[in-house]
C-alpha positions as CSV (number, residue, x, y, z in Angstrom):
1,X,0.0,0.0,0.0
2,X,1.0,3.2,-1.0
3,X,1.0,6.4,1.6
4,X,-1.3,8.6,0.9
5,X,-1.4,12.5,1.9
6,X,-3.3,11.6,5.3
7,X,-0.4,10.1,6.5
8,X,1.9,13.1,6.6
9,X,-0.2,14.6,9.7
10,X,-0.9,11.4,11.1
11,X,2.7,10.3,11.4
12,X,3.6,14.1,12.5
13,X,0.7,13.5,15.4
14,X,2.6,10.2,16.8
15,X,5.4,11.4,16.8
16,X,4.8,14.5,18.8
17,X,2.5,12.2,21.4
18,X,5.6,9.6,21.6
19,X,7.6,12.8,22.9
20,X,4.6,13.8,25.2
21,X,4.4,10.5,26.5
22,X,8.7,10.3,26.9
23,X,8.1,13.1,29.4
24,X,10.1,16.0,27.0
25,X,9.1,19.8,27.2
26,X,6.7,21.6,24.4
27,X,10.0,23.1,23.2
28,X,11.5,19.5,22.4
29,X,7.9,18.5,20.6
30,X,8.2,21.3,18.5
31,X,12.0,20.1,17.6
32,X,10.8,16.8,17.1
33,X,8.4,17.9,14.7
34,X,10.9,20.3,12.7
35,X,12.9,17.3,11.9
36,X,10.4,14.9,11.1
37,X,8.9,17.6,8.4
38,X,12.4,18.0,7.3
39,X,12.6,14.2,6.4
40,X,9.2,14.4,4.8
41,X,10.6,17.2,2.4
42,X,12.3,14.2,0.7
43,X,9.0,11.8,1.0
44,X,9.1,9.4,-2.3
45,X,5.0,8.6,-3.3
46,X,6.2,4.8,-3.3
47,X,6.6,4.7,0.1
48,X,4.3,2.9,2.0
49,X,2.5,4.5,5.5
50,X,4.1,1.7,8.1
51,X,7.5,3.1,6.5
52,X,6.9,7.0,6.9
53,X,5.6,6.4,10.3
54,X,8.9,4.2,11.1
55,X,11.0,7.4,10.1
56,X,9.1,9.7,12.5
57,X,9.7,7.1,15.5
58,X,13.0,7.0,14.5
59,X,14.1,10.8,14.7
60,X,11.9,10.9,17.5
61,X,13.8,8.3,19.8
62,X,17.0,10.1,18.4
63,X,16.2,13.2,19.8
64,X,14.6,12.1,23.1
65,X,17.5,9.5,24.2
66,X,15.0,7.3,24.5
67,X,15.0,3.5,23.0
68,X,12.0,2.0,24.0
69,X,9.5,5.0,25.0
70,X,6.2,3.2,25.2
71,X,7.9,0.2,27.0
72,X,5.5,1.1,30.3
73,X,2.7,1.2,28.2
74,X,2.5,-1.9,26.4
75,X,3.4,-3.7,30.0
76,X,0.1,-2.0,31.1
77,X,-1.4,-3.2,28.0
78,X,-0.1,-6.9,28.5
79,X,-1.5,-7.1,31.7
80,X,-4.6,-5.4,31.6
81,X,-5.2,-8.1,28.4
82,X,-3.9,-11.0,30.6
83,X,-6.6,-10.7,33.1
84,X,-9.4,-10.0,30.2
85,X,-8.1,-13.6,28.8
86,X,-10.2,-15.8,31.0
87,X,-13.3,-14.1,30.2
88,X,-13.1,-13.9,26.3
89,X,-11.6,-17.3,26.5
90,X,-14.6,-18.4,27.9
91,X,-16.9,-16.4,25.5
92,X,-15.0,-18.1,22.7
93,X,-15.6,-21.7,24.5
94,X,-19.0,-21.6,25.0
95,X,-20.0,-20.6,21.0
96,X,-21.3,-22.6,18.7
97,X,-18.3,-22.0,16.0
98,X,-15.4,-21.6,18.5
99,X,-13.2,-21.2,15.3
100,X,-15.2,-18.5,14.7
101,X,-15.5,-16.6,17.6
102,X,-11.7,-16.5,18.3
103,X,-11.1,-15.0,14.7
104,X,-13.2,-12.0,15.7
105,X,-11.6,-11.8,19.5
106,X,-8.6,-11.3,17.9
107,X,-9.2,-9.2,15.3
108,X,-11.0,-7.1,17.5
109,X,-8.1,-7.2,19.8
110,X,-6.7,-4.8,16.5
111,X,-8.3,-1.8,18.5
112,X,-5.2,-1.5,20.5
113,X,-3.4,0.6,18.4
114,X,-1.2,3.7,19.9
115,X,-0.4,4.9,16.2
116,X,-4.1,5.6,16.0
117,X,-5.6,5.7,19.0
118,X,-4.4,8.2,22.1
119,X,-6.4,6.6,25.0
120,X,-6.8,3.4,24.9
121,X,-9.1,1.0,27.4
122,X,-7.8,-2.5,26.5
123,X,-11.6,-4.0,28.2
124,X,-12.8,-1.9,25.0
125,X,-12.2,-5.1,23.3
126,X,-15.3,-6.8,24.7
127,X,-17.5,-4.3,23.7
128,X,-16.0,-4.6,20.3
129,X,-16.4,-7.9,20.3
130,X,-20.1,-7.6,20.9
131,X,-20.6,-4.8,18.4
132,X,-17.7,-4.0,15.6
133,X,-19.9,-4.8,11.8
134,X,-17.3,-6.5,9.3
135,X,-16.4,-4.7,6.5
136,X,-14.9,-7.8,4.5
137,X,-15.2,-11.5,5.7
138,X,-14.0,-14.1,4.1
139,X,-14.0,-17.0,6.9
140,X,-15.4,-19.9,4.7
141,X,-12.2,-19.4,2.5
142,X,-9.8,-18.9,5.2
143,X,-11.1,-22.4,6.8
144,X,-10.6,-24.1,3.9
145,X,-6.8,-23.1,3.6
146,X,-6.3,-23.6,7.1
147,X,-7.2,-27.1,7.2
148,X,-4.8,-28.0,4.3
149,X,-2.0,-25.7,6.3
150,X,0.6,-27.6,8.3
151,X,3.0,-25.0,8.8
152,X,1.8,-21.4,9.7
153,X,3.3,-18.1,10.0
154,X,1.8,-15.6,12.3
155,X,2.8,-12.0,11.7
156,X,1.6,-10.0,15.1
157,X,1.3,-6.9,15.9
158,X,0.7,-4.3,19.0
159,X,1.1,-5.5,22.6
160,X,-1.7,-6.4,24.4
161,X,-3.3,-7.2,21.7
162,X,-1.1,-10.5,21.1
163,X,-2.9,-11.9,24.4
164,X,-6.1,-12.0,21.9
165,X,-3.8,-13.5,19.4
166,X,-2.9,-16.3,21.8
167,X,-6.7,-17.2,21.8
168,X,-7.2,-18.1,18.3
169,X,-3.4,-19.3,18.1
170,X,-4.5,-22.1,20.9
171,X,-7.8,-22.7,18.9
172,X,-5.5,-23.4,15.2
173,X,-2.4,-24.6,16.9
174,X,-3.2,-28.4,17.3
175,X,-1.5,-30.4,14.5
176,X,0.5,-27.4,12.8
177,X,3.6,-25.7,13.0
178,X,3.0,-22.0,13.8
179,X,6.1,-19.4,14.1
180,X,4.6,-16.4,15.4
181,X,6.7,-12.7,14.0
182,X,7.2,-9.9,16.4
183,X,9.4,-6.3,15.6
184,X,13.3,-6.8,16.1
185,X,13.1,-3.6,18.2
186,X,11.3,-1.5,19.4
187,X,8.7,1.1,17.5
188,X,5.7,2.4,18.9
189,X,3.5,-0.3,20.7
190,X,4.3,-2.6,18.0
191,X,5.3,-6.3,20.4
192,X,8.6,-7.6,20.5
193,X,10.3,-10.9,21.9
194,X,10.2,-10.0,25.5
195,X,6.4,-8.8,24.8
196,X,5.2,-12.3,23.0
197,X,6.9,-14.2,26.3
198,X,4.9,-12.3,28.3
199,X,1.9,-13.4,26.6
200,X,2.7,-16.8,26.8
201,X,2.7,-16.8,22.9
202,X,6.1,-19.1,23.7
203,X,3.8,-21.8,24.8
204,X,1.7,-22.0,21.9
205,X,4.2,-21.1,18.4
206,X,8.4,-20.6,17.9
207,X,8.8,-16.7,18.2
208,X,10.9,-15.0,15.4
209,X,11.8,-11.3,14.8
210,X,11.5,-8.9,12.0
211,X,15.3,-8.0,12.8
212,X,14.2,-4.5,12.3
213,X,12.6,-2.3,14.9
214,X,9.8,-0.6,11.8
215,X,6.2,-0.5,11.6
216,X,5.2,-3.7,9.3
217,X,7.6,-5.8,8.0
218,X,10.0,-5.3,5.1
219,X,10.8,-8.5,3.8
220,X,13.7,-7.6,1.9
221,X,15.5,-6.4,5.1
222,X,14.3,-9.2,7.5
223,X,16.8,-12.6,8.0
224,X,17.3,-14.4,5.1
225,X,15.5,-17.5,8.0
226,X,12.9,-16.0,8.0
227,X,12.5,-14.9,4.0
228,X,12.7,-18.7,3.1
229,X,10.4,-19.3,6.0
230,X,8.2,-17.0,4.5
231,X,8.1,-18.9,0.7
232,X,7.9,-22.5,2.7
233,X,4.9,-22.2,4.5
234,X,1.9,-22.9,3.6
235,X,-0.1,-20.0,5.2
236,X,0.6,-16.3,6.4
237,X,-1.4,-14.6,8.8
238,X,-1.4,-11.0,9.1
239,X,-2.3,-9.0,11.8
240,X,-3.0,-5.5,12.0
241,X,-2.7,-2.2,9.5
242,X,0.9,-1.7,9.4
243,X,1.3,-5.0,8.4
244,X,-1.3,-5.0,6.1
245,X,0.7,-1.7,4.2
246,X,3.8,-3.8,3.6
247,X,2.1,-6.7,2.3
248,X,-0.5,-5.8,0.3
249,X,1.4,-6.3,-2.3
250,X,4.0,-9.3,-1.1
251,X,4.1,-12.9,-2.4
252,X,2.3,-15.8,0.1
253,X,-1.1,-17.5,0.8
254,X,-1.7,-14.0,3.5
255,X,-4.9,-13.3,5.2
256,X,-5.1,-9.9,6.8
257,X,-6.9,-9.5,9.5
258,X,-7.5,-6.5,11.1
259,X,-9.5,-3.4,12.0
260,X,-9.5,-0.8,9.8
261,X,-8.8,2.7,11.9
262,X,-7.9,5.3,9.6
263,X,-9.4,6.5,6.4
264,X,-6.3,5.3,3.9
265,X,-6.4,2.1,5.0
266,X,-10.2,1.9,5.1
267,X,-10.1,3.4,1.7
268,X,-7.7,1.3,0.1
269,X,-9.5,-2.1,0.9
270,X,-13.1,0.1,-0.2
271,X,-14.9,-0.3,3.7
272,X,-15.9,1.9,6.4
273,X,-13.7,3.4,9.2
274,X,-13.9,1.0,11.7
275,X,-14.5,-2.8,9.9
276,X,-13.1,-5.6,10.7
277,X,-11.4,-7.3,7.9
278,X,-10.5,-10.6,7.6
279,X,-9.7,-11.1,4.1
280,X,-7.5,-13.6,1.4
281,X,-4.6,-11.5,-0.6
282,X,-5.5,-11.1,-4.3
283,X,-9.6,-12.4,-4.1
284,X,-13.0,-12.0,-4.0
285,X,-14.5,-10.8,-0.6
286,X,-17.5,-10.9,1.2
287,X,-19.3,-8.3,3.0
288,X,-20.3,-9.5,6.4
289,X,-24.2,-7.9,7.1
290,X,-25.9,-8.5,10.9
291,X,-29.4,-8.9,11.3
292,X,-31.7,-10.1,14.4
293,X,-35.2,-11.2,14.1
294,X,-37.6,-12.6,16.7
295,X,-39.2,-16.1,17.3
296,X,-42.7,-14.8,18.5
297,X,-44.5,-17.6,19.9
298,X,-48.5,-17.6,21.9
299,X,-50.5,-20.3,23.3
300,X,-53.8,-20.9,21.3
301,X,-55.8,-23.5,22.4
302,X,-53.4,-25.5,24.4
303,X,-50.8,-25.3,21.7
304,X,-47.5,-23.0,20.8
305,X,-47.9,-21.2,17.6
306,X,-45.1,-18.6,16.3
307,X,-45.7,-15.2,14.4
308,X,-44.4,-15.4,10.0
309,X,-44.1,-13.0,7.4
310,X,-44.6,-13.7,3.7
311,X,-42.3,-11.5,1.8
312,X,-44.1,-10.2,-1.3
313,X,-41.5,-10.1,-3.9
314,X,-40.6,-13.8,-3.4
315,X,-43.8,-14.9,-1.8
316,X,-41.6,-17.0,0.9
317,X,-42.8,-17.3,4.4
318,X,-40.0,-16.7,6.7
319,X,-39.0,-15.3,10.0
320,X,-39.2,-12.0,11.1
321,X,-35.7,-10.3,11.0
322,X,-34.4,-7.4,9.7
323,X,-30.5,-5.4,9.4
324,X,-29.0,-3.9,12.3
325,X,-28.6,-0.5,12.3
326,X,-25.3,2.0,13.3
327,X,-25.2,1.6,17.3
328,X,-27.6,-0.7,18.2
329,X,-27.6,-3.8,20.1
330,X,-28.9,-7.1,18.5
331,X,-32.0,-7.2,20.7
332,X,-32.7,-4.0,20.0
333,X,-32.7,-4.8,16.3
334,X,-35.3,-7.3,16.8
335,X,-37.5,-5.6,19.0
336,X,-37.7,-2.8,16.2
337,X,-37.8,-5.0,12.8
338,X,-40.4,-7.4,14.5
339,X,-42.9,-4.6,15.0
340,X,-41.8,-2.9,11.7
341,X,-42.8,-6.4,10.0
342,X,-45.3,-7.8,11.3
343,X,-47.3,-4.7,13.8
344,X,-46.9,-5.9,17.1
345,X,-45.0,-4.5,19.9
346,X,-42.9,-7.4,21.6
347,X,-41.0,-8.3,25.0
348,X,-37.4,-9.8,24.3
349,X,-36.4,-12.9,25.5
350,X,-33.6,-15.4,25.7
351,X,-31.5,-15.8,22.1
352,X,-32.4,-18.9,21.0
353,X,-30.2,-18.9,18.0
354,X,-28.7,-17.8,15.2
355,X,-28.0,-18.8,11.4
356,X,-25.8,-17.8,8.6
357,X,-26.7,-17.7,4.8
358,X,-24.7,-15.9,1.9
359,X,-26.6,-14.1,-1.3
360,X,-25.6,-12.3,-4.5
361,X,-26.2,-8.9,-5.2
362,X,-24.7,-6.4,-7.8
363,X,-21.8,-9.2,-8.5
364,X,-21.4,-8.5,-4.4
365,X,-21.4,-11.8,-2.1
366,X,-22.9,-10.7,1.2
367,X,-22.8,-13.1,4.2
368,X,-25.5,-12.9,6.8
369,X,-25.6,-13.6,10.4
370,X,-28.8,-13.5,11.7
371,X,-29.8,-14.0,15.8
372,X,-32.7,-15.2,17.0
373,X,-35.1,-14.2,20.0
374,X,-37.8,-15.7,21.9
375,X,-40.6,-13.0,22.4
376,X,-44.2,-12.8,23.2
377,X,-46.7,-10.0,22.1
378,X,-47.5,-7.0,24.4
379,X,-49.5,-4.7,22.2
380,X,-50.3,-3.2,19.0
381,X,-47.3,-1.7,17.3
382,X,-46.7,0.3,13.9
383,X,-45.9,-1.8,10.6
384,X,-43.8,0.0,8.5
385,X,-42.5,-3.1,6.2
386,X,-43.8,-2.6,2.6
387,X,-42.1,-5.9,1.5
388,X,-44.3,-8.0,3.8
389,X,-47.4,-8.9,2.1
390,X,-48.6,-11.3,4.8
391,X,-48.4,-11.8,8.9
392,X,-49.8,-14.9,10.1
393,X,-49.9,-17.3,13.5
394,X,-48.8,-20.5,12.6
395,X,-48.7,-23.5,14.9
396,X,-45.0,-25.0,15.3
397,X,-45.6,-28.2,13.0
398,X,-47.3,-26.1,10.2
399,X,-44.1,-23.4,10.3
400,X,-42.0,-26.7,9.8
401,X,-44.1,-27.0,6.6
402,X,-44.3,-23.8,5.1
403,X,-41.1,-22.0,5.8
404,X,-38.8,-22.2,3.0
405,X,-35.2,-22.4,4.1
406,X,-34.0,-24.9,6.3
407,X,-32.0,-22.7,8.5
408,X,-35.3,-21.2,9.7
409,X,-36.8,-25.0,10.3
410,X,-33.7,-26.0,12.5
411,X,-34.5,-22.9,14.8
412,X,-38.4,-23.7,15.1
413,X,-37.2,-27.5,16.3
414,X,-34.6,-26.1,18.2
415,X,-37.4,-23.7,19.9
416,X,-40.1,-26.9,20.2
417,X,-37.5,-28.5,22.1
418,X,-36.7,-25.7,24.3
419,X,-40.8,-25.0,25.1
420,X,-41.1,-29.0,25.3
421,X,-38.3,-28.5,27.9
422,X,-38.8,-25.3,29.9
423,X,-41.9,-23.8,29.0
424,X,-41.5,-21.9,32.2
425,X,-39.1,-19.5,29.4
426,X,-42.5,-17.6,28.5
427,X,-43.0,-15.8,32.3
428,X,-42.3,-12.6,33.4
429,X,-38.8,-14.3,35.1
430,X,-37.6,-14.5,31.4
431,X,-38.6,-11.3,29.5
């Protein structure tokens, strides 16, 4: 990736707040600054961000005396991810696609990022977790290569954020060889050797180095090691956005994953600011879309019936459900597209489920996760759903029948047997 006029200021920015954060007077900041600009008088277009950021944190550590400036920092940042490792261990445990879920923990993880971010809260990562929409997602793919991957090479990035790496690593590490790459000095918050051992990354993959301390990786300057390495394997992962700006463009099976922060990087792989990535060098992507919908369900004569929809362009009857929308929690997604379909004001329950489906539009492959929640009816609502040209109680057997895609039918037995089970789920305890 090439640097583009954005980065000038940005790189400026860090390394005046690397001098703040070394403890040096406005008077040295404003040195600091001077000389950066002058090294940016002889800026070549081909260079890429990671590199013009790398030359600010080098004439900044020049001028400070200082080596390691943000070496405090990213101990914080280790720590503070160490004790969040239980908990998001746990969250990636108890999911139904564990694979799955530790991908996102540890792309999310991608948050903690000094170069772009000023304050940083490392537990920020959960609500990421929870939240962040995907911008491209190309998981099916990267499963595929990663079963046929026996050897693995792991390019991390930013402390703290290699404790979230470590979850995933312990999820893919059985039966492969994984060599996990950290900086060969120190730059920013980027992670080094002693960094990786403190996130027990040494348990889990052989640590190499970069032998350079830079922003990215250059491959042409790092150990000829770890250049044949690098042709050997049979799968690269990339982590993070200064990575991403040296590679784009390098030779390898890579996947990038990471978040994309600023607007270059967001508008070089064509997403919004803030998307997670997670996407194949050189292919077709897939936009990852969220959605939530309800499973409405009454008692009618003794018997559990659930609310439909019949869509009028394809004359399907499916499940209410509908796109999340910029802030909003999953339930609350629900809540709203239930009563925009259908007319009916709901109570949330419990998630019962969720399902995943992909679909073509405008040569674009989109890929759909939509959960699920148990609600009953509380009142008369507002429909506002033009494409629904039908609303209709069905009785749990009969949805079985009529709804068209088996996805939906594997949630309606999955809800039988839960009513069956605990039909205590429909009082006030619940909702």
């Amino acid at each position: 990736m090439k640097a583009q006029p954005e980065c000038f200021c940005c790189s400026i920015r860090q390394a005046q707040e690397a001098t703040e954060i070394a403890g040096k007077s406005n008077d040295t900041i404003w040195k600091v600054s001077q000389e950066v600009c002058a090294v940016y008088a002889r800026a070549d277009q081909n260079w890429t961000p990671a590199y013009m950021t790398t030359l600010a944190h080098d004439v900044t550590k020049k001028i400070v005396g200082i080596e390691d400036i943000f070496y405090r920092i990213k101990r914080d940042h280790n720590r503070a991810a160490l004790q969040l490792y239980p908990q998001l261990k746990n969250w990636v445990e108890k999911g139904e696609n564990r694979l799955e879920r530790a991908v996102k923990v540890a792309i999310a993880g991608n948050l903690i990022d000094l170069g772009v971010y000023r304050d940083i809260k490392v537990e920020g990562v959960l609500e990421e977790v929870d939240y962040a929409q995907w911008g491209r997602y190309q998981f099916a793919s990267w499963v595929e290569d990663l079963k046929n991957a026996h050897t693995l090479i792991y390019v991390g990035d930013n402390a703290g954020e290699i404790v979230f790496d470590r979850i995933l690593l312990e999820e893919i590490s059985p039966g492969r060889k994984i060599f996990f790459v950290v900086k060969g000095g120190p730059v920013s918050n980027d992670a080094i050797l002693e960094d990786a051992q403190e996130a027990g990354i040494d348990k889990i993959a052989e640590i190499l180095t970069t032998g350079q301390a830079e922003v990215g990786i250059a491959l042409e300057r790092a150990p000829l090691s770890l250049q044949k390495l690098w042709k050997e394997v049979d799968m690269i992962i990339s982590k993070g956005q200064g990575n991403f700006e040296t590679l784009s463009e390098a030779e390898g099976n890579i996947y990038f994953l990471l978040k994309a922060k600023c607007i270059p990087v967001a508008r070089e792989l064509g997403v919004r600011q803030g998307d997670l990535i997670l996407q194949k060098k050189g292919e077709q992507f897939e936009i990852e879309v969220h959605s939530s919908g309800g499973l409405v369900v009454r008692r009618n004569n003794g018997k559990w019936q659930v609310l439909l929809v019949k869509k009028s362009d394809s004359g399907l009857w499916t499940l209410p459900k509908g796109h999340k929308e910029k802030g909003e929690k999953e339930e609350e997604t629900a809540s709203r597209e239930v009563e925009e379909e259908t007319g009916y004001k709901v109570k949330i329950g419990p998630r019962v489920g969720e399902i995943s489906f992909r679909y073509t539009r405008d040569s674009q492959t989109f890929r759909e996760t939509a959960s699920f929640f148990l609600m009953e009816v509380v009142g008369e609502g507002k429909k506002e759903e033009t494409e629904i040209e039908e609303v209709g109680w069905r009785s749990l057997d009969d949805a079985l029948q009529i709804l068209h895609y088996d996805n939906e039918k594997n949630l309606i037995n999955k809800l039988k047997k839960l009513l069956e089970e605990k039909p205590s789920y429909l009082s006030s305890a619940h909702f």
